[in-house]
C-alpha positions as CSV (number, residue, x, y, z in Angstrom):
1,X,20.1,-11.5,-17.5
2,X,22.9,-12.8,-16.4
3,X,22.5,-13.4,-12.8
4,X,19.3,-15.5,-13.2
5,X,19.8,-19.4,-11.7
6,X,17.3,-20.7,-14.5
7,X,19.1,-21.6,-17.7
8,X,17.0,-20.3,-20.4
9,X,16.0,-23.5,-21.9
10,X,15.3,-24.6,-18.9
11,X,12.4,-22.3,-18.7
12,X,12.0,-23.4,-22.4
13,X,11.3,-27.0,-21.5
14,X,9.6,-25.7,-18.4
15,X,6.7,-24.1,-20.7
16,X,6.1,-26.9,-23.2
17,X,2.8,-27.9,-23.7
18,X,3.6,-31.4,-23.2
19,X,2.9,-32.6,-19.5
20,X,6.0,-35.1,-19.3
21,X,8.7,-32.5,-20.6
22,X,7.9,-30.4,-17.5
23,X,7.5,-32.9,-15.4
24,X,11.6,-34.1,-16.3
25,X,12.3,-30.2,-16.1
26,X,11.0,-30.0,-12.9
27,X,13.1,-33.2,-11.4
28,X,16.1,-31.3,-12.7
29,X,15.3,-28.2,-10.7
30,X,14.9,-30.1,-7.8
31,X,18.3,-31.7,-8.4
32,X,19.4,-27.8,-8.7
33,X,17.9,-27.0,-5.2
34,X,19.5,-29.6,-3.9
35,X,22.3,-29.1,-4.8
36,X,22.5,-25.7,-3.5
37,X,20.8,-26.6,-0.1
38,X,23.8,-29.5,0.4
39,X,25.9,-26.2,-0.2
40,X,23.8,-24.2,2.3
41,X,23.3,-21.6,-0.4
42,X,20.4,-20.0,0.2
43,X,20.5,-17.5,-2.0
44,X,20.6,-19.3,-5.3
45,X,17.5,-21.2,-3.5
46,X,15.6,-17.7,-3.2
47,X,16.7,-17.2,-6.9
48,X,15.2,-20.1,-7.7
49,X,12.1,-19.9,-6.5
50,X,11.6,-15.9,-7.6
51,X,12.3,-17.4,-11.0
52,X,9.7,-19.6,-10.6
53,X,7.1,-17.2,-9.1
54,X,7.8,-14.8,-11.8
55,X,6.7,-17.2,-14.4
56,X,3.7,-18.1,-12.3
57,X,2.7,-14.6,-12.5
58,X,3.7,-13.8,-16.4
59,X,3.8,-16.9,-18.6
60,X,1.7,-18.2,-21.0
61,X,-0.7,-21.2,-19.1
62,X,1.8,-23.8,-19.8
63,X,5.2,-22.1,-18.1
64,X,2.5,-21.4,-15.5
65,X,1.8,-25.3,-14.8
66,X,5.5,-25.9,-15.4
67,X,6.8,-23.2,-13.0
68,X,3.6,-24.3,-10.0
69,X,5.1,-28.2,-10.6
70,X,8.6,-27.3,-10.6
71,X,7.5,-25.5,-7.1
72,X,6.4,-28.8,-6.0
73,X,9.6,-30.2,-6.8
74,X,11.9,-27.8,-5.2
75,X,9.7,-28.1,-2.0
76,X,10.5,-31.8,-2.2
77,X,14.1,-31.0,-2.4
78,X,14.2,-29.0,0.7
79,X,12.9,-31.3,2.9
80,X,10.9,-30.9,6.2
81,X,13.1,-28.8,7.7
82,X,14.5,-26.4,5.2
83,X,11.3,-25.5,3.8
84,X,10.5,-23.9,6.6
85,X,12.1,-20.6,6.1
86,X,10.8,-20.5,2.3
87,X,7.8,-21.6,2.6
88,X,6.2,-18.3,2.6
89,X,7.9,-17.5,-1.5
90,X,6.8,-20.8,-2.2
91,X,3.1,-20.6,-1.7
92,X,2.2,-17.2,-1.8
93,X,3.2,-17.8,-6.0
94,X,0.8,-21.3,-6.0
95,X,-2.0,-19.2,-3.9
96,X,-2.6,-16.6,-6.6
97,X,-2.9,-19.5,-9.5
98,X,-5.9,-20.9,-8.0
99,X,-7.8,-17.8,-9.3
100,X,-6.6,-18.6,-13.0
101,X,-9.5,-18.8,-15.3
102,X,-7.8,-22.2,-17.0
103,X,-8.8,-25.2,-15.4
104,X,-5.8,-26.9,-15.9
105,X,-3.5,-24.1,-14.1
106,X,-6.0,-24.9,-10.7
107,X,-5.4,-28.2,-11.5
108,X,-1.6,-28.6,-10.9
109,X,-1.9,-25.7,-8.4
110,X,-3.7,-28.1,-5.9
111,X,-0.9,-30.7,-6.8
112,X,1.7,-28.5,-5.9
113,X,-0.3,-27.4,-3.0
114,X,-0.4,-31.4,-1.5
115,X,3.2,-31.9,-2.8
116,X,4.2,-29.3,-0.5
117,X,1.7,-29.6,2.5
118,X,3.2,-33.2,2.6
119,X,6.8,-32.0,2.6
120,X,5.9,-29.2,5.1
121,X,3.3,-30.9,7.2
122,X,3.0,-28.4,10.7
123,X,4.5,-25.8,9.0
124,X,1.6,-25.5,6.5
125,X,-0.9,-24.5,9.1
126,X,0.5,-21.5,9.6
127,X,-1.4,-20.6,6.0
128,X,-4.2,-22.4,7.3
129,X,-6.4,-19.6,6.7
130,X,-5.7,-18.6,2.8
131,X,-6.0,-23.0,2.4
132,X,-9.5,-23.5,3.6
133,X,-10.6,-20.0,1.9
134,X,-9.1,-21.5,-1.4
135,X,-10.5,-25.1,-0.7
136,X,-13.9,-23.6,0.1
137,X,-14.3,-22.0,-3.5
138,X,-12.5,-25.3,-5.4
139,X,-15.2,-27.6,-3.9
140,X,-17.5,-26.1,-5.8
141,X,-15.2,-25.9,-8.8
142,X,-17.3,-26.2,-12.4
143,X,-14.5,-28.5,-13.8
144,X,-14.6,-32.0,-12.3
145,X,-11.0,-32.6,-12.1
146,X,-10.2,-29.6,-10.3
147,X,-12.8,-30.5,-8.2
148,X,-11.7,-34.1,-7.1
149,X,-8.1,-32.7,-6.6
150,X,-9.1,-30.5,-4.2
151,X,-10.9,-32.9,-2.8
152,X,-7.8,-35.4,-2.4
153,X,-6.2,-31.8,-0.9
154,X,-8.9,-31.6,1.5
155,X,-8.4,-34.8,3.0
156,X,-4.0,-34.2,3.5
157,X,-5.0,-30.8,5.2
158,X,-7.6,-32.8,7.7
159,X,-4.9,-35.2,8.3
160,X,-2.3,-32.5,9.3
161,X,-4.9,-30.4,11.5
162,X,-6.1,-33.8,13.7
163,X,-1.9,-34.6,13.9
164,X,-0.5,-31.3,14.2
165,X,-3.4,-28.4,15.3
166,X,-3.5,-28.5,19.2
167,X,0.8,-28.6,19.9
168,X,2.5,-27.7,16.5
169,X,5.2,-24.9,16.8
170,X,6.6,-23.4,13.7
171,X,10.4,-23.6,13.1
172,X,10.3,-19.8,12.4
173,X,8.6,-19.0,15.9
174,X,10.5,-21.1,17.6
175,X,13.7,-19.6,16.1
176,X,12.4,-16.1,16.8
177,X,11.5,-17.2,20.3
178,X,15.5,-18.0,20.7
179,X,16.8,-14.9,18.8
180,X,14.0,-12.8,20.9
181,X,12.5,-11.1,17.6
182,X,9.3,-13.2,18.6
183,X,5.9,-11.0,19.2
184,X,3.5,-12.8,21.2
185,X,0.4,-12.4,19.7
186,X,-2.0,-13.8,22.5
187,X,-1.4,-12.0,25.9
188,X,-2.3,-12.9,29.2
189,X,-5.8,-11.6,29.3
190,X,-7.4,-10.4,25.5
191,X,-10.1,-8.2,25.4
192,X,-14.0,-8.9,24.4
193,X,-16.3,-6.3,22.1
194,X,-17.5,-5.0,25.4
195,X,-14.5,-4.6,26.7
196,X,-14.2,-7.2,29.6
197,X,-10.7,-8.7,30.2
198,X,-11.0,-12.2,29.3
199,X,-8.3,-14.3,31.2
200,X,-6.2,-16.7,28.7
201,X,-4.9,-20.0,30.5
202,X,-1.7,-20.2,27.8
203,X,0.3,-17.0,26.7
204,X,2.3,-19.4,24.8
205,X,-0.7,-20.1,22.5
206,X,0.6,-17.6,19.8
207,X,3.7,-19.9,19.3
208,X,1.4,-22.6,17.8
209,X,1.0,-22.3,13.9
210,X,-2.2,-23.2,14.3
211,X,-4.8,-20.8,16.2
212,X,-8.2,-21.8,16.1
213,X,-9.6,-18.0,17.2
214,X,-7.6,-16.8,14.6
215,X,-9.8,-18.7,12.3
216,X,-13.3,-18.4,13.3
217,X,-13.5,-14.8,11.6
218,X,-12.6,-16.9,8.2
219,X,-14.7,-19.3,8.6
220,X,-18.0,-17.4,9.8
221,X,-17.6,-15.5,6.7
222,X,-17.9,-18.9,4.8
223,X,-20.4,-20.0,6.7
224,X,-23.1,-18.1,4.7
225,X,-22.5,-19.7,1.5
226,X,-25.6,-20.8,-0.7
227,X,-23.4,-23.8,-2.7
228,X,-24.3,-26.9,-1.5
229,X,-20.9,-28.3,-2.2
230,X,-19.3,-26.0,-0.2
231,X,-22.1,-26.3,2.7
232,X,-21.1,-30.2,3.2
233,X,-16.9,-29.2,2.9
234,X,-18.0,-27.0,6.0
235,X,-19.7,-29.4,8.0
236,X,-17.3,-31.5,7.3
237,X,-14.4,-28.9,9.0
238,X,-16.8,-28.2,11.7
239,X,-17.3,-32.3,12.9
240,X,-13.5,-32.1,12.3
241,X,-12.7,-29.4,14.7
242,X,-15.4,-30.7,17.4
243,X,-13.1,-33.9,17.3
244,X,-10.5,-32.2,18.7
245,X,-11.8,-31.7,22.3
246,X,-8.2,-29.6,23.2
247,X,-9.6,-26.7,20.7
248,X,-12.7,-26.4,22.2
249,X,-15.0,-25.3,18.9
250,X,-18.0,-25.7,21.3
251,X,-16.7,-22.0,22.9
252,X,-17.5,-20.4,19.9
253,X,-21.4,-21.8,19.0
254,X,-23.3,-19.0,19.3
255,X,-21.7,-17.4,16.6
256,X,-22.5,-20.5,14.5
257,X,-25.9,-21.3,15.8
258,X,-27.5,-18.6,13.0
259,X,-25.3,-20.0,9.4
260,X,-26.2,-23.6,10.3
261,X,-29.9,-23.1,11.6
262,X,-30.1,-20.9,8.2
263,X,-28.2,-24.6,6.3
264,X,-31.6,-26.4,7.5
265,X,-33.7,-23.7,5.5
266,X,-34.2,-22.1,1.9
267,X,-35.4,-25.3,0.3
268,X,-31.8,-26.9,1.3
269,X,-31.0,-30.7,0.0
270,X,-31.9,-33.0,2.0
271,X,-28.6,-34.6,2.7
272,X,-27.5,-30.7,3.6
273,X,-30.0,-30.7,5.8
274,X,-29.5,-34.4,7.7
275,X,-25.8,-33.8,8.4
276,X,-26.7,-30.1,9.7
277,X,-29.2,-31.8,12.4
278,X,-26.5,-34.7,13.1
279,X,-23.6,-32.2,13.8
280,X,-26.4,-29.6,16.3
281,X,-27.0,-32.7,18.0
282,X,-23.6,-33.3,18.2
283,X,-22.9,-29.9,19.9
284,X,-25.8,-30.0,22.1
């Protein structure tokens, strides 16, 4: 064990049950991180934040909340810049807690979640997808707090799509752009399901870390949801999008024209059913 970064009673005080011990363990990690990032020392970094994963993965539910916070905090430590190329370790650990049965695990997973979208701002589009997917089931969480944190999530994410959607690059794309390991992913022309070429105005598109075609498949598959919590988190995306006259949402109505006519039916709330009618009119 003796290449591990993490002194062992760090983990120790990282998994008490008391909420302030790891909070003060967690500061010390960051002081750790940065530490290693003034050195430019990645790879303790990377050590780091394995540790941290693994105990995300395999510790009883308090090292689990310790190790999500202390993710938090080492995100903080990087910065806006640096956490770019480790974001990916970073959430992918925090994405698989939001499934854990304890309430309280979800709970400081959507903490972490807006402790590091606000340190990573742009850059957290490019997990755009897996966010909303996660947001969409939390809305409609059973345990209040969980519920109202995700909700305080929600609102960070809308804030960084209106800023950032339409012209954000990612660090990482950029870089691979310069090195030339870059793969466009949208070419000149793409193809439709009956196979006409369909001419694309801005190749450069797939640089953005946002992609708003990319999406639609997610979100259509949402879009069928019988929660009524999770009906109104969708409108409220879909008035959010429509806002944003650059990304055109309009192109794409007739795929939604059949979830939201079905959000005015089956006996739906009324307030469902008023802001479904507000935001048809709105695209019509």
């Amino acid at each position: 064990m003796g290449d591990r970064v993490l002194d062992p009673s760090l983990v120790k005080d990282l998994s008490n049950h008391i909420y302030e011990k790891r909070k003060a363990t967690a500061f010390q990690i960051e002081s750790l991180t940065k530490a290693a990032l003034a050195r430019n020392d990645s790879q303790t970094i990377n050590k780091i934040i394995g540790e941290l994963a693994d105990l995300t993965n395999e510790g009883t539910n308090s090292a689990k909340m310790g190790a999500i916070t202390a993710l938090g905090s080492v995100s903080v430590a990087l910065g806006s810049f640096a956490i770019a190329y480790f974001l990916q370790d970073i959430i992918k650990p925090i994405f698989a807690t939001f499934k854990d049965t304890d309430a309280r695990v979800r709970y400081y997973a959507c903490e972490s979640l807006y402790n590091i979208a606000k340190i990573a701002r742009g850059e957290i589009l490019l997990y755009f997808n897996e966010i909303f997917d996660i947001l969409c089931i939390l809305v409609s969480d059973s345990e209040s707090s969980v519920k109202n944190a995700a909700d305080i999530l929600d609102r960070l994410i809308k804030d960084i799509v209106s800023a950032k959607a339409t012209n954000y690059v990612s660090i990482i794309q950029e870089q691979e752009q310069k090195d030339g390991t870059h793969k466009p992913g949208i070419q000149s022309h793409l193809i439709n399901a009956n196979g006409v070429a369909i001419q694309v105005n801005h190749p450069q598109d797939s640089l953005k870390a946002f992609s708003l075609p990319k999406f639609i498949p997610t979100l259509l598959e949402r879009m069928y949801v019988i929660d009524p919590f999770a009906k109104k988190f969708l409108i409220g995306w879909l008035e959010l999008f429509d806002d944003i006259p650059s990304l055109e949402l309009i192109t794409f109505l007739p795929n939604l024209l059949d979830p939201l006519i079905k959000f005015l039916m089956n006996n739906a709330p009324a307030d469902i059913r008023m802001d479904t009618e507000n935001l048809l009119n709105i695209f019509l």
